[in-house]
PQR file with spaces between the fields and no chain letter, atoms N, CA, C, O and H, PARSE charges and radii, in Angstrom:
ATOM       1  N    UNK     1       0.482    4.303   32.577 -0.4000 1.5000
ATOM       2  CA   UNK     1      -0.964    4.203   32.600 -0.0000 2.0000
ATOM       3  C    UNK     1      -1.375    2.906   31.930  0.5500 1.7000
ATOM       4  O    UNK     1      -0.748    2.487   30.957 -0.5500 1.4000
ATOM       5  N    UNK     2      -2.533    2.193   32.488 -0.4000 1.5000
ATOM       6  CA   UNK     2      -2.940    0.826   31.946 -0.0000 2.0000
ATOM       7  C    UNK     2      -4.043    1.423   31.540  0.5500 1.7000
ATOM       8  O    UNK     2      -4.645    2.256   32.218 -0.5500 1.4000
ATOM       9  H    UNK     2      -3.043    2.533   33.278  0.4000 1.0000
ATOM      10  N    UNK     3      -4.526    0.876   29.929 -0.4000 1.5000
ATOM      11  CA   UNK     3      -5.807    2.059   29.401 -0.0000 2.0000
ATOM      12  C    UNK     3      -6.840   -0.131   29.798  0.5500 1.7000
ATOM      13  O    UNK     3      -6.365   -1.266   29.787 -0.5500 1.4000
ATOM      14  H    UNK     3      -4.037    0.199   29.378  0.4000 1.0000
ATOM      15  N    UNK     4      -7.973    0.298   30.005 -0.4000 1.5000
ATOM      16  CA   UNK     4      -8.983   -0.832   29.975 -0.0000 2.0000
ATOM      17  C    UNK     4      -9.836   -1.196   28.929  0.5500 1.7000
ATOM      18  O    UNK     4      -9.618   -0.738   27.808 -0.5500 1.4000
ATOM      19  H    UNK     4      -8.360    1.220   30.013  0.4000 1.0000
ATOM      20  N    UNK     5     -10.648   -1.850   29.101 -0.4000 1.5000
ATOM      21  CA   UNK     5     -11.587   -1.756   27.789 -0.0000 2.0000
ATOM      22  C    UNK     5     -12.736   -0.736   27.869  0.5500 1.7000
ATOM      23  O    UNK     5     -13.617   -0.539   28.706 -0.5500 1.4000
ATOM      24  H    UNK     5     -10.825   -2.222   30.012  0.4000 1.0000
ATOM      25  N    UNK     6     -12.340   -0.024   26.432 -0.4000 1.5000
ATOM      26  CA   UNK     6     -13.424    1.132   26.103 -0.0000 2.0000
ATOM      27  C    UNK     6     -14.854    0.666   26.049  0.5500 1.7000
ATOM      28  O    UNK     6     -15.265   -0.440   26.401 -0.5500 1.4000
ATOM      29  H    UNK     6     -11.624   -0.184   25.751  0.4000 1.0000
ATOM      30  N    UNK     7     -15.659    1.818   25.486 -0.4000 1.5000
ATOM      31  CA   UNK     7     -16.962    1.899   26.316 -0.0000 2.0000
ATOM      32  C    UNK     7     -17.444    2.677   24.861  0.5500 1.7000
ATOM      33  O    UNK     7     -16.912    3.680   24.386 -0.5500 1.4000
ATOM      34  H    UNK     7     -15.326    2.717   25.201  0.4000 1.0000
ATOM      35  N    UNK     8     -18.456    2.018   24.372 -0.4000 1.5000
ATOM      36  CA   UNK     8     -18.983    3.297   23.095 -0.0000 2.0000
ATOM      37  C    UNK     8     -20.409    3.522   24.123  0.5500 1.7000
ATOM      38  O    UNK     8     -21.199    2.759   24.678 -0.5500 1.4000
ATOM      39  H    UNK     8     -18.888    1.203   24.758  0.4000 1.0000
ATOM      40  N    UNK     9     -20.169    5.623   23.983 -0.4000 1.5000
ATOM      41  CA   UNK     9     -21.595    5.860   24.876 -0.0000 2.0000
ATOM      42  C    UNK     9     -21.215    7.059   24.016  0.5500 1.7000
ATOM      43  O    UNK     9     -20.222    7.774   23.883 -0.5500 1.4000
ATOM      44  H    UNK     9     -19.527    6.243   23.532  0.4000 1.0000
ATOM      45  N    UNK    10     -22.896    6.936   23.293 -0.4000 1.5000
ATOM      46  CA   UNK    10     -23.592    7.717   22.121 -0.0000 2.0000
ATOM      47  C    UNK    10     -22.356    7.933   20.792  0.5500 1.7000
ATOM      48  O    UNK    10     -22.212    7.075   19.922 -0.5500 1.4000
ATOM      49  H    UNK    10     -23.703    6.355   23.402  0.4000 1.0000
ATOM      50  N    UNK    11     -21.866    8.704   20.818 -0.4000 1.5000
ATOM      51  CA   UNK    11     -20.948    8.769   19.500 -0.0000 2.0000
ATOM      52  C    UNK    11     -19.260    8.978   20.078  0.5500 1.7000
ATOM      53  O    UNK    11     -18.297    9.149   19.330 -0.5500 1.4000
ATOM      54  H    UNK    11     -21.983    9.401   21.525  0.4000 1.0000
ATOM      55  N    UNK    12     -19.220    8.929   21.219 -0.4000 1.5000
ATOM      56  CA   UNK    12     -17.950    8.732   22.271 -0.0000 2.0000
ATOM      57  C    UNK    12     -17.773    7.516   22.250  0.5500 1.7000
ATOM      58  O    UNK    12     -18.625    6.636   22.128 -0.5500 1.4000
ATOM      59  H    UNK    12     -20.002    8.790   21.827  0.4000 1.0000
ATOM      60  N    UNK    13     -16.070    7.368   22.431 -0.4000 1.5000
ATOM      61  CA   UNK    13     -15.621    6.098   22.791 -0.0000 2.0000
ATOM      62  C    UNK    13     -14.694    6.446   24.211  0.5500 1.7000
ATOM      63  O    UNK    13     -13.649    7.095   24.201 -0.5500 1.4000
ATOM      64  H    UNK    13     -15.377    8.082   22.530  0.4000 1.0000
ATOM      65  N    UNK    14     -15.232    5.952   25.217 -0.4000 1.5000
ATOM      66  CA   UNK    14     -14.622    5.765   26.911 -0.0000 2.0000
ATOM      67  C    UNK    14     -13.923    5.381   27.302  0.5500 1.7000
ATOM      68  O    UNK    14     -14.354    4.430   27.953 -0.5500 1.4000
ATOM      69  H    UNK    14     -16.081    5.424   25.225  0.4000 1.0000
ATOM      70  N    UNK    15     -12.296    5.506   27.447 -0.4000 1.5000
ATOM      71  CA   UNK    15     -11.805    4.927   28.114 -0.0000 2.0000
ATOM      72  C    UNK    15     -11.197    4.558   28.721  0.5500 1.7000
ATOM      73  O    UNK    15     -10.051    4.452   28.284 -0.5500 1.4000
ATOM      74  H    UNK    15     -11.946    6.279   26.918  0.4000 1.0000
ATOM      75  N    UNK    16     -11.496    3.983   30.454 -0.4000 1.5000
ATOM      76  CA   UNK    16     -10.829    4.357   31.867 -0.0000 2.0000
ATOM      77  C    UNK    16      -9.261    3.912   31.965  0.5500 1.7000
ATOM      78  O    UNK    16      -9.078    2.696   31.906 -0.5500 1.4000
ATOM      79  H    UNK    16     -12.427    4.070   30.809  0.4000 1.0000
ATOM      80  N    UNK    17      -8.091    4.749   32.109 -0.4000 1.5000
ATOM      81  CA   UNK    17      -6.645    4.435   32.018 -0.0000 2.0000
ATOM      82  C    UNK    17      -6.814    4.480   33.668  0.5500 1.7000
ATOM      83  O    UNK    17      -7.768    4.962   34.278 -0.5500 1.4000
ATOM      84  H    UNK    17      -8.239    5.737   32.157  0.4000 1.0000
ATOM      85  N    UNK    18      -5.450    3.750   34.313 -0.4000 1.5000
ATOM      86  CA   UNK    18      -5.385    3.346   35.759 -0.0000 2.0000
ATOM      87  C    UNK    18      -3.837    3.573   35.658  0.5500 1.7000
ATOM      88  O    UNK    18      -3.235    3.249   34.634 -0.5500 1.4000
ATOM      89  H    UNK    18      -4.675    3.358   33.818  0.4000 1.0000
ATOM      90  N    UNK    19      -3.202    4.136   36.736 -0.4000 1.5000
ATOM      91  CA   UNK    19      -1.411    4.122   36.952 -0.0000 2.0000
ATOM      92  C    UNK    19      -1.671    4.089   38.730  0.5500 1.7000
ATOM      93  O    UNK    19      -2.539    4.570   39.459 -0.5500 1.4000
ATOM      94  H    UNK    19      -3.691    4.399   37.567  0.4000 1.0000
ATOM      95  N    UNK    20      -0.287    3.159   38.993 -0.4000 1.5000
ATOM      96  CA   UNK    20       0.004    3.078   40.389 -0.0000 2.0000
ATOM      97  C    UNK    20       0.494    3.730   41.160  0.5500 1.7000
ATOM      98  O    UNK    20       1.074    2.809   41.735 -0.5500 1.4000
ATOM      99  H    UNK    20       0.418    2.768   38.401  0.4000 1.0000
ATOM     100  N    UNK    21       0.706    4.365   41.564 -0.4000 1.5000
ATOM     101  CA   UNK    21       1.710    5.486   42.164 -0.0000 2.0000
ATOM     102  C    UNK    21       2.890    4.297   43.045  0.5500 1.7000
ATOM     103  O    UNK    21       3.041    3.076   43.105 -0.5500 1.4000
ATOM     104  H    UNK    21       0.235    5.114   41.097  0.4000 1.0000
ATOM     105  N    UNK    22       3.588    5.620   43.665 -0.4000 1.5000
ATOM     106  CA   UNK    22       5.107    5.115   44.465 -0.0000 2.0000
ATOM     107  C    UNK    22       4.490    4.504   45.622  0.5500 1.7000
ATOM     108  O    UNK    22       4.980    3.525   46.185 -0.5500 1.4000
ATOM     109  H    UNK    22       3.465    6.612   43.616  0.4000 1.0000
ATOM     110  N    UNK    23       2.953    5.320   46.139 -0.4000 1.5000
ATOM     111  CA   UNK    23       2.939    5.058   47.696 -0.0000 2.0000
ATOM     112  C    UNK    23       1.923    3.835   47.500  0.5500 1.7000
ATOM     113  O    UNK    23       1.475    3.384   48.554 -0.5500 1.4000
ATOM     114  H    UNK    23       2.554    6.115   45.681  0.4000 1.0000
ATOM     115  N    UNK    24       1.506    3.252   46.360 -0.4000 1.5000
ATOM     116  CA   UNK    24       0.749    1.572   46.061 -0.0000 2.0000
ATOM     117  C    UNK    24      -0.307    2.086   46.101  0.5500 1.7000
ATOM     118  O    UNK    24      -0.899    1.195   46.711 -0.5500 1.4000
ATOM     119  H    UNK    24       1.870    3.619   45.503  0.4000 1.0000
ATOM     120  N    UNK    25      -1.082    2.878   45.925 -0.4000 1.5000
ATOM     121  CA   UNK    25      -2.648    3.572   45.667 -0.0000 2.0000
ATOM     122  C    UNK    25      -2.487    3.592   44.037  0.5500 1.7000
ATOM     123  O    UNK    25      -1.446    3.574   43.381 -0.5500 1.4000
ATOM     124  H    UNK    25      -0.601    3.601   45.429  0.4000 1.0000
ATOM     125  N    UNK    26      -3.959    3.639   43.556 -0.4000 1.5000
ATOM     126  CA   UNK    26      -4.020    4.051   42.177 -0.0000 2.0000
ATOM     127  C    UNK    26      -4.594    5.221   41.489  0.5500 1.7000
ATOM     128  O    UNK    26      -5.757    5.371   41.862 -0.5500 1.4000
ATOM     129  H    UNK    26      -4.805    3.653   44.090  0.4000 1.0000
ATOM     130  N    UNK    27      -4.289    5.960   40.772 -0.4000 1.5000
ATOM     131  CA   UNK    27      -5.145    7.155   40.172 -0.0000 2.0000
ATOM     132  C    UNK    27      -5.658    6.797   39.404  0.5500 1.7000
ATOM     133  O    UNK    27      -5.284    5.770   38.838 -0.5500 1.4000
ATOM     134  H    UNK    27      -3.344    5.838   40.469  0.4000 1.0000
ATOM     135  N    UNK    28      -6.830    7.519   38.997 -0.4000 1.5000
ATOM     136  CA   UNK    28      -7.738    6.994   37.938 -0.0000 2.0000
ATOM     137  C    UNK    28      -7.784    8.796   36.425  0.5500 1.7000
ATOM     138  O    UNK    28      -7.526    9.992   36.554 -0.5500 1.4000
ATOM     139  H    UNK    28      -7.134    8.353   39.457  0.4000 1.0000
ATOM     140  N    UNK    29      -8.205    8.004   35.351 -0.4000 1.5000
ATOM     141  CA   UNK    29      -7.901    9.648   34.424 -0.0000 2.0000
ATOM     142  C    UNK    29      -8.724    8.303   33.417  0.5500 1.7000
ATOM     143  O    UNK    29      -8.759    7.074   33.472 -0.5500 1.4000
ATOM     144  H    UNK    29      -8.414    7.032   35.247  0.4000 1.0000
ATOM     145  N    UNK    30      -9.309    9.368   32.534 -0.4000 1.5000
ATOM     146  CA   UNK    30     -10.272    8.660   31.400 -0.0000 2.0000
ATOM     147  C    UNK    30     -10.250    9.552   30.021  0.5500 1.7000
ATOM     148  O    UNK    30     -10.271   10.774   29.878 -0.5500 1.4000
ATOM     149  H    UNK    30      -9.280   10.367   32.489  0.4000 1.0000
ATOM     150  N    UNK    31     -10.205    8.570   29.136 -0.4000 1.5000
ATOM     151  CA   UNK    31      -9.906    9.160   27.706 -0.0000 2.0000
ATOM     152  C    UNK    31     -11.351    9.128   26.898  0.5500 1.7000
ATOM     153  O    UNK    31     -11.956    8.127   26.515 -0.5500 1.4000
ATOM     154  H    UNK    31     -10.189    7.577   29.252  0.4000 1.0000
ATOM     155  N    UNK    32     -11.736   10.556   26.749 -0.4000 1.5000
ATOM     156  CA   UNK    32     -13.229   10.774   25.860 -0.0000 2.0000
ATOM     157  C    UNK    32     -12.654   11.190   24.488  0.5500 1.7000
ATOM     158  O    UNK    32     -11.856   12.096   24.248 -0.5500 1.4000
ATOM     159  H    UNK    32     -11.245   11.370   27.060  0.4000 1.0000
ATOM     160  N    UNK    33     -13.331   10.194   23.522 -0.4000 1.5000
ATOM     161  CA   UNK    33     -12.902   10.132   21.993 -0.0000 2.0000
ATOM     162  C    UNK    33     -13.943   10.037   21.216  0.5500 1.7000
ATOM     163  O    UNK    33     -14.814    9.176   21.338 -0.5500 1.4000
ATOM     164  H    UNK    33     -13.979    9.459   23.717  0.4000 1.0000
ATOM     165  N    UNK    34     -13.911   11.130   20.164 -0.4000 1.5000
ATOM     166  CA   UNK    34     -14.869   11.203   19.127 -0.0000 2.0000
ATOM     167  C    UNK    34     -13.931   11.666   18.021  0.5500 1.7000
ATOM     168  O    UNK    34     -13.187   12.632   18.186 -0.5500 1.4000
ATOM     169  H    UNK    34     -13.203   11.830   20.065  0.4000 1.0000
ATOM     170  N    UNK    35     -13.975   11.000   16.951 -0.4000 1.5000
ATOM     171  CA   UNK    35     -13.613   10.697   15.621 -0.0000 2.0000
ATOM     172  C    UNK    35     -11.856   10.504   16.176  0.5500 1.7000
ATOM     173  O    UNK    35     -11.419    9.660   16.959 -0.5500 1.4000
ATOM     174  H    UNK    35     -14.580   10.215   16.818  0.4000 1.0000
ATOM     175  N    UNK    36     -11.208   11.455   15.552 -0.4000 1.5000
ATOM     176  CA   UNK    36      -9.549   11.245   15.512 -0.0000 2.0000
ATOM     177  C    UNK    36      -9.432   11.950   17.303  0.5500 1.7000
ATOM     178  O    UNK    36      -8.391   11.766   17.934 -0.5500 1.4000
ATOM     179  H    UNK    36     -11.563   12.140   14.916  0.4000 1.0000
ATOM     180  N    UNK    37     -10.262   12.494   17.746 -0.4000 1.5000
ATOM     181  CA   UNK    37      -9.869   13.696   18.828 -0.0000 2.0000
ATOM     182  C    UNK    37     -10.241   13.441   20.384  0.5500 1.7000
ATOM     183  O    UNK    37     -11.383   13.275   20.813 -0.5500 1.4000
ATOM     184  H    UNK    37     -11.108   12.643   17.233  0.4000 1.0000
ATOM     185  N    UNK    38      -9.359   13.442   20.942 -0.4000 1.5000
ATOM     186  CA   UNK    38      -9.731   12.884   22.512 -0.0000 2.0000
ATOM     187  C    UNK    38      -9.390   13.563   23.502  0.5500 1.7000
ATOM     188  O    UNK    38      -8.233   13.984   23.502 -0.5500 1.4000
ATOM     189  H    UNK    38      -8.432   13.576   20.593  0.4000 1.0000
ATOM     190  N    UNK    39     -10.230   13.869   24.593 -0.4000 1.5000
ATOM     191  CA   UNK    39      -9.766   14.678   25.773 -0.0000 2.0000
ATOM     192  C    UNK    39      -9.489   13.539   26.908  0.5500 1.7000
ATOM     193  O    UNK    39     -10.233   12.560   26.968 -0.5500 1.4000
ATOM     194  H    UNK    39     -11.170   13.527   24.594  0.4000 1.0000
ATOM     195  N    UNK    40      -8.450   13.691   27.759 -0.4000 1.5000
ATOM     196  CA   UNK    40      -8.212   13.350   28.921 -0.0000 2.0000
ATOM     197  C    UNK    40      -8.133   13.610   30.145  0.5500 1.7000
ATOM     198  O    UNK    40      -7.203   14.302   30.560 -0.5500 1.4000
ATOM     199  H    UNK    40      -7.846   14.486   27.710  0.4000 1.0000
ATOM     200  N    UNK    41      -8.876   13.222   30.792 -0.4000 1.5000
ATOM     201  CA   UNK    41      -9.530   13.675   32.188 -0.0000 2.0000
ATOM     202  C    UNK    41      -8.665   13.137   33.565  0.5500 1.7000
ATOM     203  O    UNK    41      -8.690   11.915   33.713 -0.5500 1.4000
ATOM     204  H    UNK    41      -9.632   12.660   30.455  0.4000 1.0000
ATOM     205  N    UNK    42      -8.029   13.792   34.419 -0.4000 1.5000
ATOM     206  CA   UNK    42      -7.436   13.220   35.496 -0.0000 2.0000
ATOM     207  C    UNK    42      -8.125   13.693   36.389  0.5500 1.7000
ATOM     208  O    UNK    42      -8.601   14.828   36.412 -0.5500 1.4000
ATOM     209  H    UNK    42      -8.008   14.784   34.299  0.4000 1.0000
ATOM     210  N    UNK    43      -8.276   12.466   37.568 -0.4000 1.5000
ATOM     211  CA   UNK    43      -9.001   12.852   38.409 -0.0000 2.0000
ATOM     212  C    UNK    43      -8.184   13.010   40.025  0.5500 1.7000
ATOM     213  O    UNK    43      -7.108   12.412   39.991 -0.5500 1.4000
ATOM     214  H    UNK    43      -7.888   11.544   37.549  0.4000 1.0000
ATOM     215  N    UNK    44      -8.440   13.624   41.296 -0.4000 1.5000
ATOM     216  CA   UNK    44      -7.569   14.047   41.970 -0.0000 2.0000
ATOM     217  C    UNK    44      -7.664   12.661   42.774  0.5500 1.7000
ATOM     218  O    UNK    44      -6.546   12.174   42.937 -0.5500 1.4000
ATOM     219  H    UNK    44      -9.314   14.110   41.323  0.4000 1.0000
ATOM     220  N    UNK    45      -8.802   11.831   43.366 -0.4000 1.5000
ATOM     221  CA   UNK    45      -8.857   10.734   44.051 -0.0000 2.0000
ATOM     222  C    UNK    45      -7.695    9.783   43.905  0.5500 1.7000
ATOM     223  O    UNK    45      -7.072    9.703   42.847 -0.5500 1.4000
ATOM     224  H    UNK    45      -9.711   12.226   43.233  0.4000 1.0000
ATOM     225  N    UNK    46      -7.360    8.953   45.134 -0.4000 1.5000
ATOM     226  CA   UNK    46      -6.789    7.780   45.118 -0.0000 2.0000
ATOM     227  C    UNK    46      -7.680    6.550   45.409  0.5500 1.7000
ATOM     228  O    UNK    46      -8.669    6.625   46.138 -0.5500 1.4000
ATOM     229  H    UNK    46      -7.866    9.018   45.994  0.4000 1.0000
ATOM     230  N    UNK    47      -7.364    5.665   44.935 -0.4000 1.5000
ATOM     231  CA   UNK    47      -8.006    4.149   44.873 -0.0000 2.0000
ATOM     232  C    UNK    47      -7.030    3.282   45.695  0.5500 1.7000
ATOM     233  O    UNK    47      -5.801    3.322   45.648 -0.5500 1.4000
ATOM     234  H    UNK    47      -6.561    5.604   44.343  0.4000 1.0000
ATOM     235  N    UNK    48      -7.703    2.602   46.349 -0.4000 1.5000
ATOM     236  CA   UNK    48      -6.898    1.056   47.101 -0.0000 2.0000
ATOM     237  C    UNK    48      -6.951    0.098   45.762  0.5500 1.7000
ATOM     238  O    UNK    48      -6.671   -1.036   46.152 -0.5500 1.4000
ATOM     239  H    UNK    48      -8.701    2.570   46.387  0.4000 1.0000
ATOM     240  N    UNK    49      -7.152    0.090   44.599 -0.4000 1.5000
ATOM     241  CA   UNK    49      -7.403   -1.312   43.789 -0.0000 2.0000
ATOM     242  C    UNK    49      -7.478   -0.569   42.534  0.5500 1.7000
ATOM     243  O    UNK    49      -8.129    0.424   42.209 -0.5500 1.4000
ATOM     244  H    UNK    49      -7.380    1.011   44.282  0.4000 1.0000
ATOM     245  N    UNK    50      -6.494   -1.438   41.803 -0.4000 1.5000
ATOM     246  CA   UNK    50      -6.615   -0.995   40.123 -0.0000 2.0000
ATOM     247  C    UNK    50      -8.002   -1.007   39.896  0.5500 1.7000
ATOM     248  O    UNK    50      -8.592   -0.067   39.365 -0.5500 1.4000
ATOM     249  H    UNK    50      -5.965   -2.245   42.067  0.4000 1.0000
ATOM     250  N    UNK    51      -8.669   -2.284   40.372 -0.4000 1.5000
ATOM     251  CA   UNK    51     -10.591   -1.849   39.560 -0.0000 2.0000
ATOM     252  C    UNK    51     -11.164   -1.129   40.141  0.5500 1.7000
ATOM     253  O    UNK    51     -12.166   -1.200   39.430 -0.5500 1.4000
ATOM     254  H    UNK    51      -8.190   -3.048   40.804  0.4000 1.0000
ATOM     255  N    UNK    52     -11.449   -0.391   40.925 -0.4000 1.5000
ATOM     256  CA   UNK    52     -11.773    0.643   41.712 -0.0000 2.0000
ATOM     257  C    UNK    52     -12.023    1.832   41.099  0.5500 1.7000
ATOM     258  O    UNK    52     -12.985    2.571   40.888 -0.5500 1.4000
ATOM     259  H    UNK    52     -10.635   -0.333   41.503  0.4000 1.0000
ATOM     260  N    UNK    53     -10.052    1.753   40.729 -0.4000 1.5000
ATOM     261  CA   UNK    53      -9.828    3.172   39.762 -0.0000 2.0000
ATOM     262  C    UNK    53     -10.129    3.149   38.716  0.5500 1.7000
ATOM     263  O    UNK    53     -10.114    4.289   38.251 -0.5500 1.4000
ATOM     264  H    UNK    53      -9.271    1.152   40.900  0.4000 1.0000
ATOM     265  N    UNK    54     -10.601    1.970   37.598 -0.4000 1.5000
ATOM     266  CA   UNK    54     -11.207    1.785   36.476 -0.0000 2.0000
ATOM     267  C    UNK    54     -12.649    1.893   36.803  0.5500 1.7000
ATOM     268  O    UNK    54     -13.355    2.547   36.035 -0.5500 1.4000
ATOM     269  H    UNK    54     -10.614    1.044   37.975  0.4000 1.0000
ATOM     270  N    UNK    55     -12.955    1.567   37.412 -0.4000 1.5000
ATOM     271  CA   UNK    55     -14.711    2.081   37.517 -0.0000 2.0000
ATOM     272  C    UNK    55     -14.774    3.000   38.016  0.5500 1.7000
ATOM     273  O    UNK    55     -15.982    3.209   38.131 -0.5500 1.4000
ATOM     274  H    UNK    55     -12.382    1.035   38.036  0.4000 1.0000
ATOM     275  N    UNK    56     -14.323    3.670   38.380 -0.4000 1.5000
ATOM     276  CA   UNK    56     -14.532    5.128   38.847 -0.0000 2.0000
ATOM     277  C    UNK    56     -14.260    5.956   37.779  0.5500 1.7000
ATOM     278  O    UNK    56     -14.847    7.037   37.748 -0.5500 1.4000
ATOM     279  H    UNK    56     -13.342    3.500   38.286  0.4000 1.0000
ATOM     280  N    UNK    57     -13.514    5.679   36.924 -0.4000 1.5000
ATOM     281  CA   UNK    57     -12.854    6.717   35.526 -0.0000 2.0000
ATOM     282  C    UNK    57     -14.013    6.032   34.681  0.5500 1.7000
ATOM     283  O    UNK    57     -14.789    6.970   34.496 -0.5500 1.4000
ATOM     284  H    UNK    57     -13.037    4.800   36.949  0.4000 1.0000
ATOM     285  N    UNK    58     -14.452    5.124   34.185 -0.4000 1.5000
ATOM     286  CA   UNK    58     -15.454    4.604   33.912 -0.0000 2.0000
ATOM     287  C    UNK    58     -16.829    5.388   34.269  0.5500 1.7000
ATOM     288  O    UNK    58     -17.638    5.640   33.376 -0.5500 1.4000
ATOM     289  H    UNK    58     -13.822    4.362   34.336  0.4000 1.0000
ATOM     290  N    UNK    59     -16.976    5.633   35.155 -0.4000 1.5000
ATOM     291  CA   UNK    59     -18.390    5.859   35.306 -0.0000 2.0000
ATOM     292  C    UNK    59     -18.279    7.640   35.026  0.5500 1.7000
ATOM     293  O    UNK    59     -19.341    8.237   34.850 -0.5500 1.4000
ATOM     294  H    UNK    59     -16.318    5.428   35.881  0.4000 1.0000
ATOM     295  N    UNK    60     -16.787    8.533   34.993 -0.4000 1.5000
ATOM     296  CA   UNK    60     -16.810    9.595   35.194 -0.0000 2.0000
ATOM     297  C    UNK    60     -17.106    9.856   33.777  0.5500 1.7000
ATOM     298  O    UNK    60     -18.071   10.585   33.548 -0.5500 1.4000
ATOM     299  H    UNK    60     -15.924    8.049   35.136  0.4000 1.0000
ATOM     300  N    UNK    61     -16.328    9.305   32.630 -0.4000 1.5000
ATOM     301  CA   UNK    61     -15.997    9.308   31.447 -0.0000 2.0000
ATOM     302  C    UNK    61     -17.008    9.102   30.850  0.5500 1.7000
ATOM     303  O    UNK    61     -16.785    9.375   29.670 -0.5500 1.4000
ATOM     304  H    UNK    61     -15.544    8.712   32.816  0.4000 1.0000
ATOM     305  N    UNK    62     -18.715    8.540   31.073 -0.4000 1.5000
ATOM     306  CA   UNK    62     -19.799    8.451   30.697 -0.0000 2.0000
ATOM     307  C    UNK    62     -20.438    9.523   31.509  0.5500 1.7000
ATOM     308  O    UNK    62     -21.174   10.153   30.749 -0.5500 1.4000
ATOM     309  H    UNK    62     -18.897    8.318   32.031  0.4000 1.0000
ATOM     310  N    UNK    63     -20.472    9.871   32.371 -0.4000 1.5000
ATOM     311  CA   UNK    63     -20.848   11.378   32.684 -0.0000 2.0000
ATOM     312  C    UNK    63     -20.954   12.346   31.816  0.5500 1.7000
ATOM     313  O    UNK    63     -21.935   12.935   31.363 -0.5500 1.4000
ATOM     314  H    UNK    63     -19.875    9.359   32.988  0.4000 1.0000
ATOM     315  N    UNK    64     -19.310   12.488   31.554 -0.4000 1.5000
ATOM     316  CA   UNK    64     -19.021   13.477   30.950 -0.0000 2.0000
ATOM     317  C    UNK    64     -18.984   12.927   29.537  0.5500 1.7000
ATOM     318  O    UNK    64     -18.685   13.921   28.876 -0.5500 1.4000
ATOM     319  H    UNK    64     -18.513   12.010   31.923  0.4000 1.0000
ATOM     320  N    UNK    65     -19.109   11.975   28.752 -0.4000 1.5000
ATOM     321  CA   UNK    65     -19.776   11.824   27.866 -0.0000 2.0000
ATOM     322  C    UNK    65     -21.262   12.246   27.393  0.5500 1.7000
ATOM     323  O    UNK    65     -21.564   12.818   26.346 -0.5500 1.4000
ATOM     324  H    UNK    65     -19.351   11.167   29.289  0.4000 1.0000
ATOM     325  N    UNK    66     -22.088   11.827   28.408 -0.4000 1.5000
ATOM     326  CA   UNK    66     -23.147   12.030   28.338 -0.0000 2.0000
ATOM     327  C    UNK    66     -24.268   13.714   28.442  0.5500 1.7000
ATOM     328  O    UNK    66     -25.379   14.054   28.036 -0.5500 1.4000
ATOM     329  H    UNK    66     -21.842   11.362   29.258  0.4000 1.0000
ATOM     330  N    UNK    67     -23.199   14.313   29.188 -0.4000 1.5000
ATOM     331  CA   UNK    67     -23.462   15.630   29.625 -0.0000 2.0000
ATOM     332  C    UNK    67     -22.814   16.208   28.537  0.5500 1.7000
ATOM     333  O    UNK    67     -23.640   17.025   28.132 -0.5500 1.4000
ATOM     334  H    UNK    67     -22.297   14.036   29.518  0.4000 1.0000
ATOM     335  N    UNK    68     -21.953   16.269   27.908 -0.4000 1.5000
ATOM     336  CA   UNK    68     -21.522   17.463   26.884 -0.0000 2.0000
ATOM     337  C    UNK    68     -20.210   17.996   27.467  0.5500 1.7000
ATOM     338  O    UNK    68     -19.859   19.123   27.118 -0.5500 1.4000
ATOM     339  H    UNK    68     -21.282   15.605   28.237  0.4000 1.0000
ATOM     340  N    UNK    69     -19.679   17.508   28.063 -0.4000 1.5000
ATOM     341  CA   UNK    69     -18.548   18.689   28.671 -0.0000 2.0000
ATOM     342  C    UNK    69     -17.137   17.840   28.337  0.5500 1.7000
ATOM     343  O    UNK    69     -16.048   17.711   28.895 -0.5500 1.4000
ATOM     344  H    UNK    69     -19.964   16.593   28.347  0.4000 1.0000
ATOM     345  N    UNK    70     -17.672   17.411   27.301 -0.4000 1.5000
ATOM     346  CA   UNK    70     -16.407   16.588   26.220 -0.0000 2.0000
ATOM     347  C    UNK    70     -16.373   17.902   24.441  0.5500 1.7000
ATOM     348  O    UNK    70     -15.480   18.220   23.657 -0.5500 1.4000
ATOM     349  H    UNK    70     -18.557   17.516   26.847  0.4000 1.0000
ATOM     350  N    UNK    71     -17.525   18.172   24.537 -0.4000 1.5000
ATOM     351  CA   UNK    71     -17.716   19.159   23.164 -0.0000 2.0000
ATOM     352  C    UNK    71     -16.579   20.049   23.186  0.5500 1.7000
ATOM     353  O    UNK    71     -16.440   20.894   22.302 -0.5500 1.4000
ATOM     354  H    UNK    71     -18.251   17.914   25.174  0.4000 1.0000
């Protein structure tokens, strides 16, 4: 997994990891962190492009930052 640059949204820190698979597509999964404690989110989509899959884990990871379903 390649982690990107994090994201502070509200008292969360965001941030979108990217891995390549065998068949050259990318998955995307995002790390939600508050104080020492972090959940990690994988998502089922494939991406044609490492940035793709970083903005997409990106934008999920402030979602779910933002909504609560990191608590």
């Amino acid at each position: 997994m390649t982690p990107q640059s994090a994201q502070a949204v509200g008292t969360f820190l965001v941030t979108p990891l990217t891995r390549r698979t065998e068949s050259g597509d990318y998955t995307a999964s995002v790390s939600v962190r508050r104080g020492m404690h972090d959940r990690i989110f994988r998502f089922i989509q494939r991406f044609d492009s490492h940035a793709l899959a970083a903005h997409y884990a990106l934008d999920q990871g402030r979602h779910i930052a933002l909504n609560g379903a990191a608590a």
